[in-house]
PDB file of N, H, CA, C and O in Angstrom:
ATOM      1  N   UNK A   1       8.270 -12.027  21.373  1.00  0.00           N
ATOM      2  CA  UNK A   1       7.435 -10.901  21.721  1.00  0.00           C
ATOM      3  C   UNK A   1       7.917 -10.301  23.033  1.00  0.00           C
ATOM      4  O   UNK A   1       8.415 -11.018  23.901  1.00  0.00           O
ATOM      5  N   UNK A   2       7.792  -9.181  23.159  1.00  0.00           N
ATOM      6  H   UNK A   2       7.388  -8.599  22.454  1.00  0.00           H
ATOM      7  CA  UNK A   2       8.105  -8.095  24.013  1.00  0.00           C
ATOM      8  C   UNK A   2       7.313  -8.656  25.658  1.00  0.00           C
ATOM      9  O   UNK A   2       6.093  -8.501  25.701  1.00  0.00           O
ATOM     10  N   UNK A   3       7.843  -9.134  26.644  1.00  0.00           N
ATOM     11  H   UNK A   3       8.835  -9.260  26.608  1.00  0.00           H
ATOM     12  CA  UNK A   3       7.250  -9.595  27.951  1.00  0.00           C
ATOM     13  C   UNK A   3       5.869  -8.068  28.151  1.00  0.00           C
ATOM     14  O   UNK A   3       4.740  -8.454  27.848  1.00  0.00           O
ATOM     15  N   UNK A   4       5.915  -7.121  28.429  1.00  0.00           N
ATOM     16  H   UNK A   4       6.832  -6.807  28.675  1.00  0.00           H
ATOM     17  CA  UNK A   4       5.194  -6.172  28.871  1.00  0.00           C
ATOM     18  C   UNK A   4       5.364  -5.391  27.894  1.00  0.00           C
ATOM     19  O   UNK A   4       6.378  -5.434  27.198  1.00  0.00           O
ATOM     20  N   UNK A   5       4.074  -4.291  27.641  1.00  0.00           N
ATOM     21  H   UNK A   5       3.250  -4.255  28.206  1.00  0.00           H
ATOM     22  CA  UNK A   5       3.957  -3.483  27.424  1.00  0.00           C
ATOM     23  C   UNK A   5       4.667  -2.382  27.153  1.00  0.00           C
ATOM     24  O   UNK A   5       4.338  -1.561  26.296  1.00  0.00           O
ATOM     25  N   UNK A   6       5.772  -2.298  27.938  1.00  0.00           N
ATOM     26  H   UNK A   6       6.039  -2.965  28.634  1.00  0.00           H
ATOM     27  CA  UNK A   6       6.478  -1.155  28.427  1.00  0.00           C
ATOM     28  C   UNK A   6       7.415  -1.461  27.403  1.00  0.00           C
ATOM     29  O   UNK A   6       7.706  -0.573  26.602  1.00  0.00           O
ATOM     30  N   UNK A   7       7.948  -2.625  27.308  1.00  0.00           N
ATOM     31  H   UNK A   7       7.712  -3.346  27.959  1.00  0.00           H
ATOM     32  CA  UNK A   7       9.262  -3.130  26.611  1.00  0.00           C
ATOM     33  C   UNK A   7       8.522  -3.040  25.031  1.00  0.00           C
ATOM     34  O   UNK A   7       8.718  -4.114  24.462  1.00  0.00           O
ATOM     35  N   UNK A   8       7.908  -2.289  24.355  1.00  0.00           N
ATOM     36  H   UNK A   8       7.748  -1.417  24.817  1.00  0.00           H
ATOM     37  CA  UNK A   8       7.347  -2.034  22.816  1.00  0.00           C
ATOM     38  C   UNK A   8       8.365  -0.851  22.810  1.00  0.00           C
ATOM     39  O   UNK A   8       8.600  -0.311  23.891  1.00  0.00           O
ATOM     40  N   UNK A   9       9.026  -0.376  21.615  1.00  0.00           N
ATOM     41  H   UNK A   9       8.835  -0.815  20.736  1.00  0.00           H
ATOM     42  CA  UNK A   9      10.024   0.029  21.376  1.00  0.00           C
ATOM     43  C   UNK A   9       9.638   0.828  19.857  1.00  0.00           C
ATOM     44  O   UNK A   9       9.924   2.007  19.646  1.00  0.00           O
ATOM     45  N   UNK A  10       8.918  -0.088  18.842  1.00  0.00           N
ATOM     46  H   UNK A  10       8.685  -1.045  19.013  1.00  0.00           H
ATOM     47  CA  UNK A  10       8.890   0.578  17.854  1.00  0.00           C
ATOM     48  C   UNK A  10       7.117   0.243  17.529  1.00  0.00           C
ATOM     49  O   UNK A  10       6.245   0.073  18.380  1.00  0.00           O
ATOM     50  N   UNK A  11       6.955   0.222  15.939  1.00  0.00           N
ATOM     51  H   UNK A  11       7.664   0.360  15.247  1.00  0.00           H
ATOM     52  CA  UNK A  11       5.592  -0.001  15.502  1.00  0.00           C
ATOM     53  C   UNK A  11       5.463  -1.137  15.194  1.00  0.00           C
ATOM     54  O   UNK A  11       4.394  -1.716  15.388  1.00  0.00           O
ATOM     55  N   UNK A  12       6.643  -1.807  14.572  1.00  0.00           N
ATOM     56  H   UNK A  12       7.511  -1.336  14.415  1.00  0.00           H
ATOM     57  CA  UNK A  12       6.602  -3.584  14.186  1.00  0.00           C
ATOM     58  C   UNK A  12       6.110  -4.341  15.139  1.00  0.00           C
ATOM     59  O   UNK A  12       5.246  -5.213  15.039  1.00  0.00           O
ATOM     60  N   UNK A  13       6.929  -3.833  16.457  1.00  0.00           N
ATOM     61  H   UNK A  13       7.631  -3.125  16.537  1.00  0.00           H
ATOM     62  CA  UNK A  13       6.718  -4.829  17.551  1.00  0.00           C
ATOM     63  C   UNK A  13       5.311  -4.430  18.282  1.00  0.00           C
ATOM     64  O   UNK A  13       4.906  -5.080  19.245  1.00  0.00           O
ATOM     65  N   UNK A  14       4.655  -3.401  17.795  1.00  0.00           N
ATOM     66  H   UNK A  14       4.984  -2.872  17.013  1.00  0.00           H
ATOM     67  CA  UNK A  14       3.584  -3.178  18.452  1.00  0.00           C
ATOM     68  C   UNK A  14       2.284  -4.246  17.983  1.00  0.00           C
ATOM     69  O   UNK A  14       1.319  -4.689  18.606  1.00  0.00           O
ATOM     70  N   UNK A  15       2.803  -4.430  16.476  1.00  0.00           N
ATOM     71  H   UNK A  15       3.586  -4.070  15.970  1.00  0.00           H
ATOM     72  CA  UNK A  15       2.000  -4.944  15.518  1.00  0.00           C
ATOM     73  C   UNK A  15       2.049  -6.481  15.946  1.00  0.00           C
ATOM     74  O   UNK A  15       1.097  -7.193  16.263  1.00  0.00           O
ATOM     75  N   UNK A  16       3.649  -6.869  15.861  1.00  0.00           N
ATOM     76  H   UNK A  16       4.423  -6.290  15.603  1.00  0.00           H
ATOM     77  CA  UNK A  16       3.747  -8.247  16.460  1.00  0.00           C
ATOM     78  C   UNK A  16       2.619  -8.418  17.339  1.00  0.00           C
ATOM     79  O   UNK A  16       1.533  -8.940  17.088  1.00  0.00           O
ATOM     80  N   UNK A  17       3.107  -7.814  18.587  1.00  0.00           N
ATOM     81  H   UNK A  17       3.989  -7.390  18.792  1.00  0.00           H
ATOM     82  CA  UNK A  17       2.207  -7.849  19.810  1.00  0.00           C
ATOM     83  C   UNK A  17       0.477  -7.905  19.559  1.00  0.00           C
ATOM     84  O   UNK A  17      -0.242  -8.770  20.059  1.00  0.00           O
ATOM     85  N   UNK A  18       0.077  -6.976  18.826  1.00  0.00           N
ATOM     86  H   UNK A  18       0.661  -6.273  18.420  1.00  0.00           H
ATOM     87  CA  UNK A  18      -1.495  -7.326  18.692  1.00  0.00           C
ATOM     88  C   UNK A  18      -1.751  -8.718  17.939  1.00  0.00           C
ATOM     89  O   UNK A  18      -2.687  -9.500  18.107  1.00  0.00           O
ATOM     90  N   UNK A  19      -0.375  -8.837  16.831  1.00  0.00           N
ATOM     91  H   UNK A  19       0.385  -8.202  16.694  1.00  0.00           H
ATOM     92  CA  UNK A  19      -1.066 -10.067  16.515  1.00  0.00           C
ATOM     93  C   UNK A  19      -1.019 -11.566  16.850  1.00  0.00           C
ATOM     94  O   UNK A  19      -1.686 -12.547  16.522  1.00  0.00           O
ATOM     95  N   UNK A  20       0.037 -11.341  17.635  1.00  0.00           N
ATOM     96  H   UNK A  20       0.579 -10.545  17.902  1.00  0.00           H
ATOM     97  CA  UNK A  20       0.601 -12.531  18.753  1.00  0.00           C
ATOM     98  C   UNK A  20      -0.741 -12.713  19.808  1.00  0.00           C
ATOM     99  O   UNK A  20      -1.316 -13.797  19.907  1.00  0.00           O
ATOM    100  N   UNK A  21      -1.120 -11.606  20.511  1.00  0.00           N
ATOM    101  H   UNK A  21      -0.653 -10.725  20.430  1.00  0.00           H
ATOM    102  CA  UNK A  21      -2.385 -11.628  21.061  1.00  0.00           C
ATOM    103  C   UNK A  21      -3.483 -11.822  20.440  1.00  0.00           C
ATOM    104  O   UNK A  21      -4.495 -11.881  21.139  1.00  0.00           O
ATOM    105  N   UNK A  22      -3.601 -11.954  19.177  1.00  0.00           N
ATOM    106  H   UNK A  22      -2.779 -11.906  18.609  1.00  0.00           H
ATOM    107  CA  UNK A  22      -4.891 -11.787  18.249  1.00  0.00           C
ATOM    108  C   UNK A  22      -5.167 -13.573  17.416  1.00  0.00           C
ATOM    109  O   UNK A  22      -6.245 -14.152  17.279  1.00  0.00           O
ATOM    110  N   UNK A  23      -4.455 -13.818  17.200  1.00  0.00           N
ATOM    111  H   UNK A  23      -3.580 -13.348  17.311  1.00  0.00           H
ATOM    112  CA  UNK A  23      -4.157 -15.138  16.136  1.00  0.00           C
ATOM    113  C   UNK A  23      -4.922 -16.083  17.001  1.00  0.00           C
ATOM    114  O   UNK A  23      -4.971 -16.148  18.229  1.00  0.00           O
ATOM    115  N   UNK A  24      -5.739 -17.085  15.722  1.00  0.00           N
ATOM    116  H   UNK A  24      -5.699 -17.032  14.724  1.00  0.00           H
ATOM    117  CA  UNK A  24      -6.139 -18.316  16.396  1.00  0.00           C
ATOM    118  C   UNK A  24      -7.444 -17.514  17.318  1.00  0.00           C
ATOM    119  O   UNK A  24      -8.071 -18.461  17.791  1.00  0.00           O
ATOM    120  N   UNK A  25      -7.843 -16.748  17.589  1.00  0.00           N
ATOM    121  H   UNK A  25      -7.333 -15.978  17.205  1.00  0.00           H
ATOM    122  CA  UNK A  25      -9.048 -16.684  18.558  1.00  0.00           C
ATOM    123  C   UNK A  25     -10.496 -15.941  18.055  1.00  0.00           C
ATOM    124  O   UNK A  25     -11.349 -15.489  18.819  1.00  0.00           O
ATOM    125  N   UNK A  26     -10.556 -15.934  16.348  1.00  0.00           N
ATOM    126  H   UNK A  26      -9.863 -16.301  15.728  1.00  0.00           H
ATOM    127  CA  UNK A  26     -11.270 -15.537  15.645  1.00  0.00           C
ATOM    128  C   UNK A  26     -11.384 -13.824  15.928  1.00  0.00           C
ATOM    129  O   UNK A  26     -12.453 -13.571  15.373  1.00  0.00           O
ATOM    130  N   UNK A  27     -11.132 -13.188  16.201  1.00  0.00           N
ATOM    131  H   UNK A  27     -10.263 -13.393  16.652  1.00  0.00           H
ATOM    132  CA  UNK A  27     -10.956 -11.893  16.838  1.00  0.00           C
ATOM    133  C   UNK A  27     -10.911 -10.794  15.570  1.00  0.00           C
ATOM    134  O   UNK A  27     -10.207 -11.006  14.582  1.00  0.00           O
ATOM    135  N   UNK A  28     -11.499  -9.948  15.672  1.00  0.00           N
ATOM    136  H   UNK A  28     -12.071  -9.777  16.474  1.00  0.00           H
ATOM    137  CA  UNK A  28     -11.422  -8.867  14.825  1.00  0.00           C
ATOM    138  C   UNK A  28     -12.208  -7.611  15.464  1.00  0.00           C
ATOM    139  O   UNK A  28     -13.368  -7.509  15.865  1.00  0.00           O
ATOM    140  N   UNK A  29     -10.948  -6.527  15.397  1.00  0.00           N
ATOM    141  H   UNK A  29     -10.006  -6.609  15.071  1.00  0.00           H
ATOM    142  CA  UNK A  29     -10.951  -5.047  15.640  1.00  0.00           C
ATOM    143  C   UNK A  29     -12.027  -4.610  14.717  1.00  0.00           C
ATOM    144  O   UNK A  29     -12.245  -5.272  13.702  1.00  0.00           O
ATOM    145  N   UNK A  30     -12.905  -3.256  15.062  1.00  0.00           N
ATOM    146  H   UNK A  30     -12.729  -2.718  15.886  1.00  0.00           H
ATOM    147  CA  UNK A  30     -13.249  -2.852  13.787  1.00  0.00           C
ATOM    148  C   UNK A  30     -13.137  -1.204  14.399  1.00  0.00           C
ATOM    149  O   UNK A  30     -13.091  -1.047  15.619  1.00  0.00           O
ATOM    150  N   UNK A  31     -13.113  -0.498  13.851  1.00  0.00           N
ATOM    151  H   UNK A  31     -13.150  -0.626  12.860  1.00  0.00           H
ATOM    152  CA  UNK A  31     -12.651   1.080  14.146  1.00  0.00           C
ATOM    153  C   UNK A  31     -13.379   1.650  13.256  1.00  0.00           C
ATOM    154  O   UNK A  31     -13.313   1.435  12.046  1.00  0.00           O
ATOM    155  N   UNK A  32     -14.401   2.708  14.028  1.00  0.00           N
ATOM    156  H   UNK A  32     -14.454   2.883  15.011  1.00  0.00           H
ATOM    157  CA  UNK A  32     -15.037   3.937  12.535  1.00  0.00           C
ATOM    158  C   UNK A  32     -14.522   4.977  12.775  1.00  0.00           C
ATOM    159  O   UNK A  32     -14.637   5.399  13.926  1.00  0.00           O
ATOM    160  N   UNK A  33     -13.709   5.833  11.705  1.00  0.00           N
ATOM    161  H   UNK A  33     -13.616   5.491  10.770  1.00  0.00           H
ATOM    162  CA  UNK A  33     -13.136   7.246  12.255  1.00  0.00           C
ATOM    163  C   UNK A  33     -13.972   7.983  10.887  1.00  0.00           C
ATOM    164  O   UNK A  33     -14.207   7.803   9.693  1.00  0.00           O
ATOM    165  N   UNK A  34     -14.235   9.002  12.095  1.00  0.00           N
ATOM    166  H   UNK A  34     -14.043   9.149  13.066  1.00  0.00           H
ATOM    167  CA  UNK A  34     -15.054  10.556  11.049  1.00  0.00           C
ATOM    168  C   UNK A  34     -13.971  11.008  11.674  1.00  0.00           C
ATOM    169  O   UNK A  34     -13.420  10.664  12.719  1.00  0.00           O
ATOM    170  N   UNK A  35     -13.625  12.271  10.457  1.00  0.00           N
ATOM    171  H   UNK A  35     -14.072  12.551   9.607  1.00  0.00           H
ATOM    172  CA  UNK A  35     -12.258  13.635  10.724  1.00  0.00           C
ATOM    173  C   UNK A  35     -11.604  13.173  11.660  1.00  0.00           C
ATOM    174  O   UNK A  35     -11.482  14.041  12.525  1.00  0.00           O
ATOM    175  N   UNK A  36     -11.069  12.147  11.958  1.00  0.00           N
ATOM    176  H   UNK A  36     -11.168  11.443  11.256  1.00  0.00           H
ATOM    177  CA  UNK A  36     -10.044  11.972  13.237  1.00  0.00           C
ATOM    178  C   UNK A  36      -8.413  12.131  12.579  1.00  0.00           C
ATOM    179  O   UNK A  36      -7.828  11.508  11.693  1.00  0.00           O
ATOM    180  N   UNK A  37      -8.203  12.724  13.042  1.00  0.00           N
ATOM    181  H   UNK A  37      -8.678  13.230  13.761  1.00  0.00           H
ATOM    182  CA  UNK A  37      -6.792  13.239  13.048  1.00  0.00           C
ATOM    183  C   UNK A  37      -5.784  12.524  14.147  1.00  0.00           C
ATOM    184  O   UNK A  37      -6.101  12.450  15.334  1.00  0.00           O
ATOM    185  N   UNK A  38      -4.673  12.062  13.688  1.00  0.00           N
ATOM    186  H   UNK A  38      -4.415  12.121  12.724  1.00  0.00           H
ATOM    187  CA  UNK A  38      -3.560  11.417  15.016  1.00  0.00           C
ATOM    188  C   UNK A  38      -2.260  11.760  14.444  1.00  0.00           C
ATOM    189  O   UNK A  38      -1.862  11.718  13.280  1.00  0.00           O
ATOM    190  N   UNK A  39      -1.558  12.191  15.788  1.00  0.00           N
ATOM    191  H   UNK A  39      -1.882  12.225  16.733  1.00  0.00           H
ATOM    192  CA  UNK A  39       0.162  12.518  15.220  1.00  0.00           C
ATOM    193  C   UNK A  39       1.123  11.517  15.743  1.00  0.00           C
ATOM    194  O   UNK A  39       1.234  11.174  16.920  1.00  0.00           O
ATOM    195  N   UNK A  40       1.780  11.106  14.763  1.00  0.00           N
ATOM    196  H   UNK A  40       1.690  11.385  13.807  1.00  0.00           H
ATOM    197  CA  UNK A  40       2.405   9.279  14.959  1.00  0.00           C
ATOM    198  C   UNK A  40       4.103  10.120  15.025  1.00  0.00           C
ATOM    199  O   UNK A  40       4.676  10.637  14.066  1.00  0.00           O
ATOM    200  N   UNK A  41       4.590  10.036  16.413  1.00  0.00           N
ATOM    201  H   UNK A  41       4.124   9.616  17.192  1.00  0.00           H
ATOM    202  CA  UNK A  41       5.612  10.139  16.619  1.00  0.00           C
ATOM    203  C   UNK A  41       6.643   8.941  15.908  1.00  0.00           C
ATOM    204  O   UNK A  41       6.448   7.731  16.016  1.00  0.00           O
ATOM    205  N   UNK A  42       7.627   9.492  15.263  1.00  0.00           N
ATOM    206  H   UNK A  42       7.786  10.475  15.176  1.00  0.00           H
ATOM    207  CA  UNK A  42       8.744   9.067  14.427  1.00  0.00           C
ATOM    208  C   UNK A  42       9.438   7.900  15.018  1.00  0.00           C
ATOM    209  O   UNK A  42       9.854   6.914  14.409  1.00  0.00           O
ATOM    210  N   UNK A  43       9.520   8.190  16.520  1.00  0.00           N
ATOM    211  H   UNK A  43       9.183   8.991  17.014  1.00  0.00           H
ATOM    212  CA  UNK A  43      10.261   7.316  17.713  1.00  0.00           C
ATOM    213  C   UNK A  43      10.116   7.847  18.922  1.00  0.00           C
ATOM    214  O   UNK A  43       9.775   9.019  19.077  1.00  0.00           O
ATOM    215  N   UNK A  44      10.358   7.044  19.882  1.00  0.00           N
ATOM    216  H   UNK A  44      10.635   6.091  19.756  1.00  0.00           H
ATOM    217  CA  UNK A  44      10.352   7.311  21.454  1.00  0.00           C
ATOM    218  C   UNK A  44      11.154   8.209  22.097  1.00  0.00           C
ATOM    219  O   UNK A  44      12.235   8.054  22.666  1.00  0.00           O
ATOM    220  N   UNK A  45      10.605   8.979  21.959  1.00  0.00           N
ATOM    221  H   UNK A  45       9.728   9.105  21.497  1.00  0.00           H
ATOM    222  CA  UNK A  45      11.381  10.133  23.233  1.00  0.00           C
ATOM    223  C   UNK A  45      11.144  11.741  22.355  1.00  0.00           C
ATOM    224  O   UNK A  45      10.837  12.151  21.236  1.00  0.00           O
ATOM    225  N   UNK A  46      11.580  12.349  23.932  1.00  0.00           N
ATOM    226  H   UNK A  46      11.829  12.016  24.841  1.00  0.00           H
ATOM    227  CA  UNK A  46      11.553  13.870  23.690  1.00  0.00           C
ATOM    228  C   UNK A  46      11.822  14.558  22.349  1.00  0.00           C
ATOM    229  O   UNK A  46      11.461  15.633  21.869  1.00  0.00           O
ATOM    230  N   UNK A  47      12.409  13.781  22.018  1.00  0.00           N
ATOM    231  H   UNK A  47      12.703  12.908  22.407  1.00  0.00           H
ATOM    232  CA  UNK A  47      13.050  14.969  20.319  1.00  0.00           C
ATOM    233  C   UNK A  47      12.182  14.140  18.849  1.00  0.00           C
ATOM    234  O   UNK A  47      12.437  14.307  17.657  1.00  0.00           O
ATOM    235  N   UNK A  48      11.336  13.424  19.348  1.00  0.00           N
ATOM    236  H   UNK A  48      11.128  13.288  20.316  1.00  0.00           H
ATOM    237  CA  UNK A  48      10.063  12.592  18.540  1.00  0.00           C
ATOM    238  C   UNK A  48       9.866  13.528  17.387  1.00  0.00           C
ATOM    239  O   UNK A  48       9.549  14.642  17.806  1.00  0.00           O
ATOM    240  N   UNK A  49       9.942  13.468  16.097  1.00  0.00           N
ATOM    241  H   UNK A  49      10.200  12.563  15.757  1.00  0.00           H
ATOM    242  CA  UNK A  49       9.089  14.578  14.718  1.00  0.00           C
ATOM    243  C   UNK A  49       7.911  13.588  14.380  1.00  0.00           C
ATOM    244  O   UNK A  49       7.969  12.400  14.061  1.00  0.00           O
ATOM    245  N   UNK A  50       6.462  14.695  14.597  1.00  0.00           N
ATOM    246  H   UNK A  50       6.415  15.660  14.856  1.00  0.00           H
ATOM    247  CA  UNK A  50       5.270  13.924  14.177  1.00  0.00           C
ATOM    248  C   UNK A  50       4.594  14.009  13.011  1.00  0.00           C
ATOM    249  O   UNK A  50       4.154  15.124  12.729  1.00  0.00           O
ATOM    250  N   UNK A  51       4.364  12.967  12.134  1.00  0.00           N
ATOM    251  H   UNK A  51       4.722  12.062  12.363  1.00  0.00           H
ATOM    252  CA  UNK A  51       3.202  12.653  11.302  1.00  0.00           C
ATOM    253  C   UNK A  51       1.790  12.840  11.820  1.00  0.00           C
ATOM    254  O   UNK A  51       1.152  12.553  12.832  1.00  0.00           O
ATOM    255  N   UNK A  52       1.566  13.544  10.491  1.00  0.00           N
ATOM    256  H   UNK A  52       2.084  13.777   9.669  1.00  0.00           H
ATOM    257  CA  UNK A  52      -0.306  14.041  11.227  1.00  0.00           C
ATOM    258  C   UNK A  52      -0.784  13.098  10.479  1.00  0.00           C
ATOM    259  O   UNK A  52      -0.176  13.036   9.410  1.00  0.00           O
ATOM    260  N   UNK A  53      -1.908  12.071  10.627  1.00  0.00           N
ATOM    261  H   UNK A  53      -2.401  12.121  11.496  1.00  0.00           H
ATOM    262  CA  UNK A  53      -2.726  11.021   9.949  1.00  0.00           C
ATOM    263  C   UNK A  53      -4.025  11.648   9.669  1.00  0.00           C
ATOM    264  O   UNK A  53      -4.496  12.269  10.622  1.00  0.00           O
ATOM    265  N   UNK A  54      -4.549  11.635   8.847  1.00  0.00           N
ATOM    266  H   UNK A  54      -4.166  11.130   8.073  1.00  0.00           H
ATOM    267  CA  UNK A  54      -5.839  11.618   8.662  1.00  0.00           C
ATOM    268  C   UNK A  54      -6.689  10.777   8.253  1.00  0.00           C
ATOM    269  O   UNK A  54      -6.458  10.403   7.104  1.00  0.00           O
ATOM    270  N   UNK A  55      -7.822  10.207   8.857  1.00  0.00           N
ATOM    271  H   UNK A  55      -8.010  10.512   9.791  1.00  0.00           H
ATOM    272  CA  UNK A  55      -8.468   9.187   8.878  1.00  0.00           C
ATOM    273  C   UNK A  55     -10.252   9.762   8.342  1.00  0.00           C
ATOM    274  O   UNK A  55     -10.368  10.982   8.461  1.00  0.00           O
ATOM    275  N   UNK A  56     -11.287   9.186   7.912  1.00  0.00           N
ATOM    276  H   UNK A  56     -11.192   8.195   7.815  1.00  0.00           H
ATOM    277  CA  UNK A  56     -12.180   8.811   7.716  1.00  0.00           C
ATOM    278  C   UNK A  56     -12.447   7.602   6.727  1.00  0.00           C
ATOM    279  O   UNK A  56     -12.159   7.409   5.545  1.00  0.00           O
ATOM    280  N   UNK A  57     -13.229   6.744   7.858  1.00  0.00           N
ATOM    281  H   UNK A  57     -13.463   6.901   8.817  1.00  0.00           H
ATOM    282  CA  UNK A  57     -13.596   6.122   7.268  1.00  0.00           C
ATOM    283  C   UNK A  57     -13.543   4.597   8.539  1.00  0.00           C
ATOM    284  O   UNK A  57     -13.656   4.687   9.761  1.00  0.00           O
ATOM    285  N   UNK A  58     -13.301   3.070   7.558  1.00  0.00           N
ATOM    286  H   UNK A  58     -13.210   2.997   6.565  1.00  0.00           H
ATOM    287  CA  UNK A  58     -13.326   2.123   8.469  1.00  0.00           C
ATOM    288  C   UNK A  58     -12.536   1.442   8.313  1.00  0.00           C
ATOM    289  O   UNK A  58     -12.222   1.081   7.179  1.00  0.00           O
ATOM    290  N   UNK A  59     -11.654   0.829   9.901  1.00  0.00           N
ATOM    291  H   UNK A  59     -11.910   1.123  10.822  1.00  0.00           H
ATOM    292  CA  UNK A  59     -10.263   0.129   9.558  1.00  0.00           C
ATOM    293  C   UNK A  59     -10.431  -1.123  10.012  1.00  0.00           C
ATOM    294  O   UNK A  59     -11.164  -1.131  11.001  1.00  0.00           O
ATOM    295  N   UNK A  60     -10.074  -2.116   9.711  1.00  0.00           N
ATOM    296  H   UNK A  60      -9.479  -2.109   8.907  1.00  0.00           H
ATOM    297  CA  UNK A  60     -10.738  -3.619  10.413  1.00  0.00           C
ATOM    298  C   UNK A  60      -9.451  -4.690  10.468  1.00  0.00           C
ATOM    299  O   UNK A  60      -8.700  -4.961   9.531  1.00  0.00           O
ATOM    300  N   UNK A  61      -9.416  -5.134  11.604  1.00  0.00           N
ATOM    301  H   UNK A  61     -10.026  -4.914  12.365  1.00  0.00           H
ATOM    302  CA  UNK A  61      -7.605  -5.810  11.803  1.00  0.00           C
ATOM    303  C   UNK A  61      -8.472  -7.020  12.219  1.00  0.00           C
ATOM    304  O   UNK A  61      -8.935  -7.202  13.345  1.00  0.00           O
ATOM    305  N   UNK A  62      -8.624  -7.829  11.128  1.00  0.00           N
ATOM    306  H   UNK A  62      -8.248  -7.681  10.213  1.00  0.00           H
ATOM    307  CA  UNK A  62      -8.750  -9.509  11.752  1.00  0.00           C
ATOM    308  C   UNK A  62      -7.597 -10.475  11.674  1.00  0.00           C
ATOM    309  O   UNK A  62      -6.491 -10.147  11.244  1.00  0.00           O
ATOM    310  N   UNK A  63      -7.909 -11.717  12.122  1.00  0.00           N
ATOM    311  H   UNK A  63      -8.807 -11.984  12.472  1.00  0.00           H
ATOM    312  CA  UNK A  63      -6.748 -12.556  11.996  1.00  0.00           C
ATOM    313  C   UNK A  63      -7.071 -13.835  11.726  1.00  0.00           C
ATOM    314  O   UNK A  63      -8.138 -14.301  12.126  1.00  0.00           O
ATOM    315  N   UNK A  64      -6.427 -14.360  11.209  1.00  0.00           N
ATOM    316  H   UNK A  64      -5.561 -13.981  10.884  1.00  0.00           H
ATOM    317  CA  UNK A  64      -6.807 -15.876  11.162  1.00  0.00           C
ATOM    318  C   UNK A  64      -5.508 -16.165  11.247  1.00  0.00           C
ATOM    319  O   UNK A  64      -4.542 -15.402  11.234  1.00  0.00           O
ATOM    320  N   UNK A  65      -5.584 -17.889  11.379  1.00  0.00           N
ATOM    321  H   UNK A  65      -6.369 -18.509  11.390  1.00  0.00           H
ATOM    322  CA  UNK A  65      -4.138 -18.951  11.680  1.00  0.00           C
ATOM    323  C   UNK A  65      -4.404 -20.257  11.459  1.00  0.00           C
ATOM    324  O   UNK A  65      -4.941 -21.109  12.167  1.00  0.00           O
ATOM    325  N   UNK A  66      -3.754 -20.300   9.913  1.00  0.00           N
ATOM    326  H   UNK A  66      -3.318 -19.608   9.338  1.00  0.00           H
ATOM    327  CA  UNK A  66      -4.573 -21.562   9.119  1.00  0.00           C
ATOM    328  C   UNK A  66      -3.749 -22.880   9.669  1.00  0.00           C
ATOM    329  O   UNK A  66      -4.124 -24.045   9.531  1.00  0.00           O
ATOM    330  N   UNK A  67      -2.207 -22.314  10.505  1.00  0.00           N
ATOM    331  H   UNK A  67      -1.903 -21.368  10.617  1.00  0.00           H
ATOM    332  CA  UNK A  67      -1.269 -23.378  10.903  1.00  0.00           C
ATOM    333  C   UNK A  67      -2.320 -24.036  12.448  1.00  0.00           C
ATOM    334  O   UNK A  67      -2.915 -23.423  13.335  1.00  0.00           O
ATOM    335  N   UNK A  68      -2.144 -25.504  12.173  1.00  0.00           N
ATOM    336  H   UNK A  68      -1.661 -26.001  11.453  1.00  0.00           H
ATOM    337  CA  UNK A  68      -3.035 -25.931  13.406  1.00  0.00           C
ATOM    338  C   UNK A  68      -2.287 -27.707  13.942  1.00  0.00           C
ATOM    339  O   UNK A  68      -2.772 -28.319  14.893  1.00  0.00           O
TER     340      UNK A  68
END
């Protein structure tokens, strides 16, 4: 996993990262989006092409970690 924040690079490793932070501590996100709209840059930097998302509804990122 990526030491800081800063050093996230793409979306995998973002994902890593929440779930490296997430595992084993019973933890679960829950998110309600009405009409929310988000534009998911392609990659990092100035010349980025964006995806528009459209969301309603509910997104829920739990974790479990059956290895013990």
């Amino acid at each position: 996993m990526a030491e800081t924040k800063d050093d996230t690079q793409t979306w995998p490793e973002l994902a890593i990262g929440l779930y490296d932070k997430l595992t084993g501590r019973g933890a679960e996100i829950t998110y309600d989006f009405e009409d929310f709209e988000l534009d998911v840059p392609s990659k990092v930097g100035d010349d980025a092409e964006y995806a528009k998302w459209k969301m309603d509804g509910t997104v829920r990122i739990r974790t479990r970690d059956d290895a013990s």
